[in-house]
Every structure is written in C-alpha cells, then in structure tokens.
PAVEXLUM-612034 format. One record per atom (N, C-alpha, C, O): x, y negated, z. Coordinates in steps of 0.2 Angstrom, whole numbers, plus 5000, padded with zeros to 4 digits. Layout:
BEGIN
XYZ
...
REM end
This chain:
BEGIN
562345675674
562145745673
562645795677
563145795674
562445825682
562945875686
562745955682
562245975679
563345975685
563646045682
563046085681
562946105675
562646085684
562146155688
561646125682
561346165679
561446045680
560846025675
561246065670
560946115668
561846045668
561946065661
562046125660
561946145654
562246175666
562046225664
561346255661
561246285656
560746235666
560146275663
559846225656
559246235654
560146175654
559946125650
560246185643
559846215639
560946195645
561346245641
560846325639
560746345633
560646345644
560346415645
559546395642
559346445639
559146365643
558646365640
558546325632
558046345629
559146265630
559046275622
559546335618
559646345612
559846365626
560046445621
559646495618
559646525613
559046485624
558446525622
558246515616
558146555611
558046425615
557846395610
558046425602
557746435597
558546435603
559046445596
559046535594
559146565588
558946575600
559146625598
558246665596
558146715594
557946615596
557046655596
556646615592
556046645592
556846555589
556846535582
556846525575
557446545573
556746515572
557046495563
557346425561
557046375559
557946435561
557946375561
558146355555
557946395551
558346295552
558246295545
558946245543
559046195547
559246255538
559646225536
559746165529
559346185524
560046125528
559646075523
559946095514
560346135513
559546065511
559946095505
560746065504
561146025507
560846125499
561746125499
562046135504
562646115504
561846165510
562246155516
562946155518
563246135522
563146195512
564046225510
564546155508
565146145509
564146105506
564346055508
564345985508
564445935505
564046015514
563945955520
564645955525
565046005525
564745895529
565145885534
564545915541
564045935539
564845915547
564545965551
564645935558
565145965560
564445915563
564645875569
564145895573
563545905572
564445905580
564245925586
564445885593
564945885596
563845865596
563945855602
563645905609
563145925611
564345905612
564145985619
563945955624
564145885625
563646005630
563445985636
563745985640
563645955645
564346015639
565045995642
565245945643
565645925648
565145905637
565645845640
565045775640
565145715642
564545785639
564145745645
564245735649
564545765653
563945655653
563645605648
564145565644
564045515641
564745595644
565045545638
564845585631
564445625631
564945575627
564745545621
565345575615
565545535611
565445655614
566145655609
565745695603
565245745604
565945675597
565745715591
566145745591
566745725592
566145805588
566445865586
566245875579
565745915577
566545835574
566545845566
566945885567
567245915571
566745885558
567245885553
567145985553
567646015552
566646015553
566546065554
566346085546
566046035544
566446145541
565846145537
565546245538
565546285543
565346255535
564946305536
564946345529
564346345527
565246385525
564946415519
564446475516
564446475510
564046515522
563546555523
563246535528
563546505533
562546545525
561946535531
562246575537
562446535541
562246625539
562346665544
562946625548
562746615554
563746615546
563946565550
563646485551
563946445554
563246485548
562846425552
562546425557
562546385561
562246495557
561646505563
562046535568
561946515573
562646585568
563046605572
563146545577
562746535582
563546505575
563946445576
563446425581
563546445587
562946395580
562546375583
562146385587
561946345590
562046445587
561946505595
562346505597
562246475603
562946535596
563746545602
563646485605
563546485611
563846415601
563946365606
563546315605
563746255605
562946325605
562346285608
562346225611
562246205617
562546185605
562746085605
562046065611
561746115613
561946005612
561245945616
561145915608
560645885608
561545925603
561645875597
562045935593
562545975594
561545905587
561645945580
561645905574
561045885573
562145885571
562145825564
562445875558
562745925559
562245845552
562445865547
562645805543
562445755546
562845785535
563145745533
562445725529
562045775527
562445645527
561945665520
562345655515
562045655510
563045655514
563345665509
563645735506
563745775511
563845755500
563945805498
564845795497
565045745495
565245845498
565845835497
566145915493
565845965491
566745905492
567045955487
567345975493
567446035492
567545965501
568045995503
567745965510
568045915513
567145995513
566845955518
567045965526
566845925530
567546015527
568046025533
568745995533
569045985537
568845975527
569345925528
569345875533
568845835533
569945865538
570045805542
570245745540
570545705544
570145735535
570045655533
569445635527
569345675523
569145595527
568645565524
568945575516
568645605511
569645535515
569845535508
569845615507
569645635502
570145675511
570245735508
569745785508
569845835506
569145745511
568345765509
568345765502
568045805499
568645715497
568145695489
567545705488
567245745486
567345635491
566545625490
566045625485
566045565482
565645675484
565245675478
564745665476
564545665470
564345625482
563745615481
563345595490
563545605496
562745575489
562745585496
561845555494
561645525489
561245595500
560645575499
560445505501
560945475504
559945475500
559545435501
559145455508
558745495509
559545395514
559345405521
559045345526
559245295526
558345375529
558145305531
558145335538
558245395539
558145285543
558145315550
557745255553
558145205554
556945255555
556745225558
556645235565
556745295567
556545185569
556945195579
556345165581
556145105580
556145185583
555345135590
555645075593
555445025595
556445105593
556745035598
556744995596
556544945598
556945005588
556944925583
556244885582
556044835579
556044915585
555044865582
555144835586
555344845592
555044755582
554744695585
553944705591
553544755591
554044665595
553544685601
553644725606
554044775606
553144705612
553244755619
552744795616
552244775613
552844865619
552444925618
552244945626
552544915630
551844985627
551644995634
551845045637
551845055643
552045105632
552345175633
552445185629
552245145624
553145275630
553445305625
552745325619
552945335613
552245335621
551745365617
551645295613
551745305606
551545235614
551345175609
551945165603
551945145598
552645195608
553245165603
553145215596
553245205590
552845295600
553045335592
552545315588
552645325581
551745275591
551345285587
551545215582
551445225576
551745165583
551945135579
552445115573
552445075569
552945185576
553345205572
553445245569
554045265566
552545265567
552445325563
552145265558
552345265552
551645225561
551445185555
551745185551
551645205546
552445135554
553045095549
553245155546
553745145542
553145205546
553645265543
553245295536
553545325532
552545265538
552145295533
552045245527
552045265521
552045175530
552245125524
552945135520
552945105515
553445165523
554145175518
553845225516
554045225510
553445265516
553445335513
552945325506
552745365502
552645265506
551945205502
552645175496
552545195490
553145135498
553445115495
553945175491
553945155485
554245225492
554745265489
554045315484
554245345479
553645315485
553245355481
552845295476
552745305470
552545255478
552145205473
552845155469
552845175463
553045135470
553545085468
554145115467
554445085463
554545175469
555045195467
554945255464
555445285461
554145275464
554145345461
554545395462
554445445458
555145415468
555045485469
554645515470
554045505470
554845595469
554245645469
554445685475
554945715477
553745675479
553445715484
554045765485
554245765490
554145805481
554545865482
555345865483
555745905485
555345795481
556245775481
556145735489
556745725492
555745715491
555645675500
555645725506
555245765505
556045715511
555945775517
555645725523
556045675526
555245725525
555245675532
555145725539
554845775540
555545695543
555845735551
555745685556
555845625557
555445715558
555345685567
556245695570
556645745570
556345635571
557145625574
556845685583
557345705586
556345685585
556545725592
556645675598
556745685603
556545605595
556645555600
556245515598
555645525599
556545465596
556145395595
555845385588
555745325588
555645415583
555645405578
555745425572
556145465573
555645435567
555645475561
556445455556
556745405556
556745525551
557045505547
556745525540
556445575541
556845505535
556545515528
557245525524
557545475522
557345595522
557845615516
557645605510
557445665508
557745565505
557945565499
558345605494
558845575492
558145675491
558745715489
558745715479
558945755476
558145635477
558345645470
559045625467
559445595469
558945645462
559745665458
560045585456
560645565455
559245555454
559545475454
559945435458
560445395456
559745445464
559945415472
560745445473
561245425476
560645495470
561545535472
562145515473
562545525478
562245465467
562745445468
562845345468
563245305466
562345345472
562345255474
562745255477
562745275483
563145205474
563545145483
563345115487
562845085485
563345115491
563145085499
562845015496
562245005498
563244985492
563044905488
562344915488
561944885490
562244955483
561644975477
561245005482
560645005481
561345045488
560845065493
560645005498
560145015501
560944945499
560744875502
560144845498
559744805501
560144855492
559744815486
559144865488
558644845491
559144935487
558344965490
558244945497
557644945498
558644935502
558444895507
558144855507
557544855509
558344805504
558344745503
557344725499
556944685501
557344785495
556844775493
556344805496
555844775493
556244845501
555744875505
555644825510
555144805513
556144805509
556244725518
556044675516
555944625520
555744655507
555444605505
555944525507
555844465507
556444555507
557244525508
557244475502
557244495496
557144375503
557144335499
556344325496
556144275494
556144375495
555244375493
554944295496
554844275502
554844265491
554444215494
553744215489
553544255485
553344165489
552944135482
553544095477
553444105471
553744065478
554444055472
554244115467
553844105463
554744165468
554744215468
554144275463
554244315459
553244255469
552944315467
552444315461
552144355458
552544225461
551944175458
552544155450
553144135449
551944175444
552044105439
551844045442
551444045446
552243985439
552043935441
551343915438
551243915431
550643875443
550143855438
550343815433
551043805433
549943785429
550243735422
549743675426
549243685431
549843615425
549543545427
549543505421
550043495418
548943475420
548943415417
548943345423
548543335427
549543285422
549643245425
548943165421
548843155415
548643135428
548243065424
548143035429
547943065434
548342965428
548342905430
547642885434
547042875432
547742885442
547142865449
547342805452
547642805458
547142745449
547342695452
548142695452
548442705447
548442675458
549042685454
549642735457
550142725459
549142805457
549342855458
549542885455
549742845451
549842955452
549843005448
549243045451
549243035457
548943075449
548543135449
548543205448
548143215443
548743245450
548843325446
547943365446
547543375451
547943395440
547443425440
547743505435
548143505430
547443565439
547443605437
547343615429
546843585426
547843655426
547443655418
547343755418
546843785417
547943775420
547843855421
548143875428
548543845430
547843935430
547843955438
548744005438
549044015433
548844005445
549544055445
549144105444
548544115444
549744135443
549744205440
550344255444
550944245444
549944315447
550644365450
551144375445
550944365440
551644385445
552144385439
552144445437
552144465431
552044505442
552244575438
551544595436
551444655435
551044565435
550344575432
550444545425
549944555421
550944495423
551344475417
551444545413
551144565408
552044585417
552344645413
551944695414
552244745413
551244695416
550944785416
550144745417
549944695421
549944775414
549244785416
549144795424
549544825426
548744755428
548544785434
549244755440
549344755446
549544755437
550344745440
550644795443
550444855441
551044785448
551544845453
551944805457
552044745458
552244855461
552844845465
552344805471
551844835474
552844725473
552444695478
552044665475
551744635480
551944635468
551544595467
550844635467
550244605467
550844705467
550144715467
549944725474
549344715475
550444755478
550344755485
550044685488
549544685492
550244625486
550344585486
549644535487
549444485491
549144585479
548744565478
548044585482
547644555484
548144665483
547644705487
547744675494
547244665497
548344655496
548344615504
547744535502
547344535507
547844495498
547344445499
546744475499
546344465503
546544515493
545944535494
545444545499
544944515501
545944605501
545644625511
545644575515
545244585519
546044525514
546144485520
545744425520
545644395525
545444405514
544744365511
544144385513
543744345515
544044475512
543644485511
543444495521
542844495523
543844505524
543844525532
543544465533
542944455535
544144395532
543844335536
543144305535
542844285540
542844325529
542244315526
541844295533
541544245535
541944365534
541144405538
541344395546
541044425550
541944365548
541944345552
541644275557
541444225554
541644275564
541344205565
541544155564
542144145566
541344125561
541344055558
542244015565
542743995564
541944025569
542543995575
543044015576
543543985576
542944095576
543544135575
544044135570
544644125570
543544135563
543844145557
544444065554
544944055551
544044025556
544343945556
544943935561
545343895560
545043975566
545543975572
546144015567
546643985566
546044055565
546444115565
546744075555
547344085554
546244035551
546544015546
546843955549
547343945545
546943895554
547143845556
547943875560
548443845560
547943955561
548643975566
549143985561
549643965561
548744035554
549044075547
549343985545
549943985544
549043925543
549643895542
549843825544
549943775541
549843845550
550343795554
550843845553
551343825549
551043925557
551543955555
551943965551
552543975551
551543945547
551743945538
552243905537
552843915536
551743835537
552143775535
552643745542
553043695541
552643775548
553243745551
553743795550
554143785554
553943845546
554343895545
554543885536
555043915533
554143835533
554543815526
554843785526
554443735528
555443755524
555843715523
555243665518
554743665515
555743615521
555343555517
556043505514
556443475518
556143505506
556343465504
556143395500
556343355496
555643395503
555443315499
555743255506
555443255511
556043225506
556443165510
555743095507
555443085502
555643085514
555243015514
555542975518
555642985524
555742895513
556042835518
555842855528
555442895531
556442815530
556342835536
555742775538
555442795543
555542725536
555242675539
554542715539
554142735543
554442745531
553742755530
553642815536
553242815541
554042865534
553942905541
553742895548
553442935550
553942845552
553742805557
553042795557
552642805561
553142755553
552342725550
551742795550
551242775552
551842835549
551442905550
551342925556
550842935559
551942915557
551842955564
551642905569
551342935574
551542835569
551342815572
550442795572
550142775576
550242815565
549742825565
549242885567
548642885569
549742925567
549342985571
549342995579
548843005583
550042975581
549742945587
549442915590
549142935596
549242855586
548542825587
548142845587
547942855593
547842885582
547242945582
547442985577
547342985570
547643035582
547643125576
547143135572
547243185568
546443105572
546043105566
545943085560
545543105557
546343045559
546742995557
546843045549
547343085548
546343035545
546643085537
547043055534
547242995535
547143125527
547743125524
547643055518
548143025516
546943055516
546943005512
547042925513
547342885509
546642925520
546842855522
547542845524
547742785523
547942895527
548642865526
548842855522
549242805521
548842895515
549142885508
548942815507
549442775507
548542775507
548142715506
548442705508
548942685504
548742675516
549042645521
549542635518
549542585515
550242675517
550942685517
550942685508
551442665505
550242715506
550642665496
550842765495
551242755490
550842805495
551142865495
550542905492
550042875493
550742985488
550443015485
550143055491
550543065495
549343085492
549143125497
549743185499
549943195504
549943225492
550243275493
550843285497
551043325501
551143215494
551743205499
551743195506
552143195510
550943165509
550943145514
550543205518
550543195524
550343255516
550043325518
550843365519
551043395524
551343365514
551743405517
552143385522
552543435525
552143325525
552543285526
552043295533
552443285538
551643295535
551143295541
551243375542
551443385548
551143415540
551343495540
551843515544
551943545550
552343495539
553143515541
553343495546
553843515549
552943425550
553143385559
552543415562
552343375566
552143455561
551443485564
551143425565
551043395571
550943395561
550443315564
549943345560
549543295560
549743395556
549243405551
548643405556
548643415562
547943395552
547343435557
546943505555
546443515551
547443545559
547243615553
546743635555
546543675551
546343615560
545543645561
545243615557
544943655554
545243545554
545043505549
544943555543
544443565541
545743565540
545843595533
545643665536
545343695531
545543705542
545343755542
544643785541
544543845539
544143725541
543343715541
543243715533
542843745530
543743675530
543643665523
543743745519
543443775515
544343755521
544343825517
544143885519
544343935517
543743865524
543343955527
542643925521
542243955518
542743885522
542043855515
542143895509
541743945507
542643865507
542843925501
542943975502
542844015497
543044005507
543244095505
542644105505
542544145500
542044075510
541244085512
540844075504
540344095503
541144045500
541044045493
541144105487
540744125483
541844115489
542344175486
541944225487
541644265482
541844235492
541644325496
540844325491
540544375490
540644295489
539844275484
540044285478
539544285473
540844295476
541044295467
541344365467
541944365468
541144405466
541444475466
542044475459
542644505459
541844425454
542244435450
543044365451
543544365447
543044335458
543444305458
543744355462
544344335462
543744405465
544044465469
544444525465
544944565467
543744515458
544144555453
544744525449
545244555447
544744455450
545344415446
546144435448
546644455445
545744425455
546644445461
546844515460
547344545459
546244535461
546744625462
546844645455
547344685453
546444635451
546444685443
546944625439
547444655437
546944575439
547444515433
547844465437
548144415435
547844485444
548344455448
548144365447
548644335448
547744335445
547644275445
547444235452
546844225453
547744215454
547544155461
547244095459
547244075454
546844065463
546743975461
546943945466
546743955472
547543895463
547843845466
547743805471
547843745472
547543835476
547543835483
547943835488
548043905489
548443795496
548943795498
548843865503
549343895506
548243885503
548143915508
548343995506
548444045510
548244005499
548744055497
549344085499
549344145502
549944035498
550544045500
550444075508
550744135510
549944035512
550244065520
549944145518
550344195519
549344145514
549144245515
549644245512
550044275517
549944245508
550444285505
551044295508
551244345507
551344245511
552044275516
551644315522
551844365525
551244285524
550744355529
550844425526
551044475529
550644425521
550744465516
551344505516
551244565516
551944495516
552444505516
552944525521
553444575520
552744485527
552944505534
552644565534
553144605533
551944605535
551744635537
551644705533
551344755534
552044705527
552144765520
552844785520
553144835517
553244725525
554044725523
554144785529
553644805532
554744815529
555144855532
555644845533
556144885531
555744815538
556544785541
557044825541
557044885542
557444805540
557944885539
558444855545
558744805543
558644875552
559144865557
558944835561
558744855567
558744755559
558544725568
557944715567
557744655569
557544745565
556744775567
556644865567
556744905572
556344855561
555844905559
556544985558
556445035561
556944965554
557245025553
557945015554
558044955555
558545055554
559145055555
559545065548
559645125546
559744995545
559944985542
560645005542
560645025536
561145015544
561745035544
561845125540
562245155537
561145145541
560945235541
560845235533
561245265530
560345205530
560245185524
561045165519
561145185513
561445115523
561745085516
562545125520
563045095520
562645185523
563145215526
563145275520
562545295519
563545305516
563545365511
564045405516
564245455512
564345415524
564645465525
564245475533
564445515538
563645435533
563445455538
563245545540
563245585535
563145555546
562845605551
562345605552
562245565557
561845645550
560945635552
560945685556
561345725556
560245695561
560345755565
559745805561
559345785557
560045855563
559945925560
559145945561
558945965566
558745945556
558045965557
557846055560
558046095556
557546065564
557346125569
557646135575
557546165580
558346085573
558646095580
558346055584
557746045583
558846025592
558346005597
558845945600
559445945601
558245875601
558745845603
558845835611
558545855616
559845805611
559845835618
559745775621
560045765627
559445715619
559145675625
558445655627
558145605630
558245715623
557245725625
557245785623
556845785619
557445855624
557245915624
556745935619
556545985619
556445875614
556145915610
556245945603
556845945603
555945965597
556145985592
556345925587
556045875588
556845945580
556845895579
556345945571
556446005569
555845885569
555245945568
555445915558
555245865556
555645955553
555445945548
554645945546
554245965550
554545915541
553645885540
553645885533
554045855530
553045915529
552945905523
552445825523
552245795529
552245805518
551845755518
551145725520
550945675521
550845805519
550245825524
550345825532
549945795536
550845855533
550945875540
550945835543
550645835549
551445765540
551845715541
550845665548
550745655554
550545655543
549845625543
549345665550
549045635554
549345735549
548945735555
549745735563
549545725568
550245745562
550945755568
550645735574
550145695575
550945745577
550645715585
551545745591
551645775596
552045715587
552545715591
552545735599
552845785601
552145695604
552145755610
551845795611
551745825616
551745815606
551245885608
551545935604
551745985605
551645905597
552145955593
552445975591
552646015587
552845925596
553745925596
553945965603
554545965605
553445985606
553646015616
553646085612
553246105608
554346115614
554446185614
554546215620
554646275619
554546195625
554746215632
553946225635
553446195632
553946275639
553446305643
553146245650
553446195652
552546295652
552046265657
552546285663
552146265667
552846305665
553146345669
553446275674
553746235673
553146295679
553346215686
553946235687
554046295687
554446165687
555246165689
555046105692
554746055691
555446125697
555846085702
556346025700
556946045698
556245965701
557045925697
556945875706
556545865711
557545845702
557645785710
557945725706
558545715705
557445675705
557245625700
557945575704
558045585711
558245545700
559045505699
558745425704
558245405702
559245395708
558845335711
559645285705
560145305702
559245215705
558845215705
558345245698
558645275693
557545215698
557145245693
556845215690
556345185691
557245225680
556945155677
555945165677
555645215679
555845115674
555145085675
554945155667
554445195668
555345155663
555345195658
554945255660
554445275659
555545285664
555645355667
554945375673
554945425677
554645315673
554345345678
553545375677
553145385682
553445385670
552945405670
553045455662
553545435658
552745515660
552945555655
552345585655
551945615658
552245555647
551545595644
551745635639
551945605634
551545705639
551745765634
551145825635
550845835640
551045835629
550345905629
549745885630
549345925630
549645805630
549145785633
548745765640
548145755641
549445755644
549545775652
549945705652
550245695648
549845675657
550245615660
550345645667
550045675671
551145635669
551445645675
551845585679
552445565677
551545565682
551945495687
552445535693
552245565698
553145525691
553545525696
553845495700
553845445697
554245485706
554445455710
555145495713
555245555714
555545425714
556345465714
556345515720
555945505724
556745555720
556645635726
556545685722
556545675716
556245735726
556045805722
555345805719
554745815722
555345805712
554745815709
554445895708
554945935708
553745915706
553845965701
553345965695
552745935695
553645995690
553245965683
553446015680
553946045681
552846035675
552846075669
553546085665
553746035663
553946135665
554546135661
554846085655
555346065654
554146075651
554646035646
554545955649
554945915647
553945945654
554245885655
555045865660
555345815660
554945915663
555545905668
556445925664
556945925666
556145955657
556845965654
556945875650
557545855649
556445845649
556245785646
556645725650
557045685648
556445745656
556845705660
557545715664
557745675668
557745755662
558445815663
558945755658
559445725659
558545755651
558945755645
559045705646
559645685646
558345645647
558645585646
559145545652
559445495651
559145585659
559645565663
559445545669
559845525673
558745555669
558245525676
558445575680
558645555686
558445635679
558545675685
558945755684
559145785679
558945785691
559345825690
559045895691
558445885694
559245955690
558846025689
559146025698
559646005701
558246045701
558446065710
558346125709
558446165714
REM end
C-alpha cells in the first residue's frame, strides 16, 4: 500500500468518523484500548494499552487519529492504561466468540457464500447460548466483524469472572467435544437365551436419551439430538427409494469406518472372512457366523470396521423400517417428546451425523477458539470500520441479526467512480467483488468502480488509489 492509497484510505474513513454515531461498548472506562494506523501499513503494530475515561475522549481520540483498526478489550480491569497486564488487575472479562468464514470446512465459491455460511453457523451459537445456556437476549451483543464474519458478546454477570479453563469447557460443549452415543444414550436392558450354541441377545427395554431421564422432554443436546432424528426419518421416508438407500448405505459405512473397534478376533478367523468375501462379497453375515463358529454381531462389526459389509444390502433392510416408522406417528412421538430409540445400529450413525452437523468447532473449523478461551483478548470495535475491507463493523440486535445482508449493509462508501490501478500479480480472490447487489470483475491495470468497491480492494491490498 503506497503513501498516496493511505492517505485517501486515511481522509475518507475520516469522513466516516466525523459524520457518524458511533457507539462505545458497555463499561468503556475499563476496557484496555488498541489501535492499528495507516501509517505503518502493511506491517502490522498494535497500539495498546490506551484507556479512555469519558465518552467524548473516546470519540475525540478516534477522529484526530483515525486507526484502519479499532479494538477494545473484552476484559474489564481496575487500571486499564497500565503497561503491563499484571498492573492492569484484572476483573473480569466477557464471554467472546469470533466466528471467521475462513475457518469453515469446505470450498465456498465467493466472498458472498463464505459470509452466508458464516452467518448460519453464527445463528446456531446463538441457538445454543439462548436454549441451552439460557442467556438473556439482552445480556448478547452480536457484530458483524466488517470482514469475514460475526462476533457474539457475552456480557452476563455469570460469565464475568471465568477462567480461560472454565471458558474451554463451554467450548467444548457447543463443539459437542467427546459427545458420542456412549455418552447420549441409557444403555438398552437385554435379556440373554441359548440359539443353538449361541448366545442370543434380545431386547427387554429400548435406549433412552439420558437428559430426557432428568426433565420431562429433555434438553441440552440430547433434545437437539432427538429433533435431529426425527427430521432426518422423517425426510428420508419420502425420499426415492434409490436415493434414500444410497445416502443410508454412505451415513454408515462413514460411521462404522471412523469407530474404533475394540473387539479383537483370532487372527486365522479373520482370514478366513476375509477370504470369504473375496470370494463373493454377497456372501452374508449369517452364513459366515455358521462358517467361522462366531456370534453374527461380532462378525457385523468386524465386516464394518475393514469395509467388507454390504451396506446396500443393510441399507434396503432399514429404509424398510423407517418406510414403517414414517406410518407410526406415535413412534416419532417416542423420540422427540420421551427421547426413546429402538435398538437399532443405524441410530448411532444419525446420531453422530447429529452431532457433526449441531457442533461448533471452536478454531480449526467453525470458530476461533483461541478468542473464546483468551480473558485479555482485543475485539474490534463495533461502528468503527475495518481496515481490510472498508466496511462497517455493524452492531446487530437479534432481529436485525436475521434479516443482515453484510454487503449491502455493511457498504458505507458512496456510488461515486474512482479510479484504482489493481496490484499484479491478481489473486483469484480479488478479482471479482460483489457489493450492493453489483458484481464487478476486475483485471490487473487501471480499473473503475463504484467507491466502496474500489476502497474494498484498496483495503484488502489488491490495488492502489490512481
């Protein structure tokens, strides 16, 4: 970024600040205070350790010297301009989540798919902190970071003074962290009886969700847990028969080759399996049991866990059943209202499907886990503007949150054509920009574009003010 960018980068989010409202977070007097200038772009220096004790010098401060970057602290301190952390005396600090588009699993196809995906997963934390953790609405701030993504502030009184430890454990729990069926299920009860010279297990009573043990209806994930089977029963039902069988045959091969398997079988009999199927992979589970002298169950897991199973096979049998289920309304009512399953294997796979798809990764996916379990972190500043996408960083009530539409309602910058001279070379990224409802494709040289896309592309480093 050369002199001449930074300066109109400079002069036009001055404008921004002098002709706005901008808004300050609660307790502001003490918060820690961190600034990054357009000065010393593209390197990278914070300017802590600032605090502020009237509104008015906060807004002063921030007009005169018109950061690209504005942070504040989520922790509260006794002595927030002091230059060391211990001579801060830390008091307290909110509950902070920072979800990033970049962290999502999967290719997205543009900057627009990455925000809309990262609003979903934003809306699911915000499902979890209100159903399951019961904050109140009034005590949550949710902010469009101005970039990539949302943060959600936490400022109830409970959360205040947690340890990073004790803020890894609510991680832990939105990220479904160790969740298995272990875990979500009472164990069913079995009566054991003599098949030839087999054992035989036969159901005497069904699992049961465990938190539908301690409440009526249950909670937490096991009710989440439960309304996922439903839907998920109830969708495949009515699906085509081929599809629907394909899609039950993928849910647990994934499954069962991602479960450990601790039952050990001699090595000979093992052989002997496998050479059977070999033979002919039609080859069922009964008839090898017979074969090898082995209990079916053992010899289903044990076909599973080396992928020799025939899951189209099991997958035709149990689209039967669900094609049954979907006809008992009161077996739909069992799972969701008394959390009762019937002991079928093909539970577990919904249910960690279940689980993947409810969880919130907190770091190397979904959310940035470092932000959450940091008590002296720097968030950035809601109304200000970020300076590596020029747009606003937008506080949001929980209505607001729902209809948002980030390019459109985070562009503060004018229709007004500027001239830039696009950076060689030109990422793949940079070379297309949708804002306002306008897609603009650029090519390295002189472009011209509507001001806020061209301050967009300024910010993030593609190009330079012509």
């Amino acid at each position: 970024m050369n002199f001449r960018t930074k300066q109109y980068l400079r002069k036009r989010f001055a404008d921004y600040y002098q002709n706005s409202n901008l808004a300050l977070p609660h307790d502001f007097t003490r918060r820690e205070w961190g600034f990054i200038f357009f000065d010393e772009l593209p390197e990278v220096v914070m300017r802590r350790h600032k605090a502020f004790s009237r509104e008015n010098e906060a807004f002063d401060y921030i007009r005169a010297m018109v950061p690209a970057h504005a942070y504040h602290s989520a922790a509260y301190y006794e002595f927030p301009g002091a230059a060391t952390m211990k001579e801060k005396k830390w008091q307290g600090a909110d509950l902070i989540f920072d979800l990033d588009a970049d962290h999502l699993p999967g290719k997205v196809r543009s900057y627009a798919e990455m925000l809309s995906n990262v609003k979903s997963e934003t809306g699911k934390l915000l499902d979890f902190l209100l159903q399951d953790f019961g904050f109140l609405e009034s005590n949550i701030n949710i902010v469009f970071s101005g970039g990539r993504g949302y943060h959600i502030h936490v400022h109830d009184p409970k959360v205040l003074t947690l340890e990073s430890a004790q803020r890894r454990e609510i991680v832990d729990y939105v990220g479904g962290t160790g969740l298995s069926t272990d875990f979500v299920f009472k164990p069913a009860k079995h009566k054991m009886y003599d098949e030839g010279k087999f054992k035989k297990k036969e159901l005497d009573t069904a699992r049961k969700i465990a938190s539908f043990e301690d409440r009526p209806g249950g909670f937490g994930w096991g009710k989440r847990i439960s309304k996922y089977l439903v839907r998920f029963l109830k969708d495949i039902s009515i699906k085509d028969e081929m599809l629907a069988q394909d899609e039950i045959a993928d849910l647990m091969r994934n499954y069962y080759l991602k479960k450990p398997n601790y039952d050990t079988i001699p090595e000979d009999i093992a052989q002997q399996i496998i050479r059977m199927k070999d033979e002919n992979r039609k080859t069922g589970i009964e008839k090898i049991a017979q074969e090898v002298g082995m209990n079916r169950n053992r010899v289903r897991n044990f076909l599973m866990t080396n992928d020799l199973l025939d899951y189209k096979r099991e997958a035709t049998i149990i689209f039967k059943k669900i094609k049954n289920m979907s006809n008992s309304p009161e077996t739909f009512e069992r799972i969701e209202n008394q959390g009762i399953i019937d002991d079928s294997f093909i539970f577990d796979a919904i249910v960690q499907k279940a689980i993947e798809e409810n969880s919130i990764s907190l770091g190397s996916a979904h959310t940035d886990e470092p932000v959450t379990a940091d008590i002296r972190r720097l968030i950035r500043l809601p109304s200000s503007l970020h300076g590596g996408s020029g747009m606003r960083v937008v506080p949001l009530s929980l209505s607001e949150f729902r209809n948002f539409e980030p390019l459109n309602d985070a562009v503060v910058f004018s229709e007004k054509m500027t001239d830039i001279e696009i950076i060689s070379p030109l990422k793949p990224q940079n070379s297309k920009v949708e804002m306002k409802g306008k897609s603009f494709t650029v090519t390295e040289g002189k472009n011209t574009l509507p001001e806020y896309a061209a301050i967009y592309l300024m910010c993030r480093g593609a190009a330079e003010y012509a």
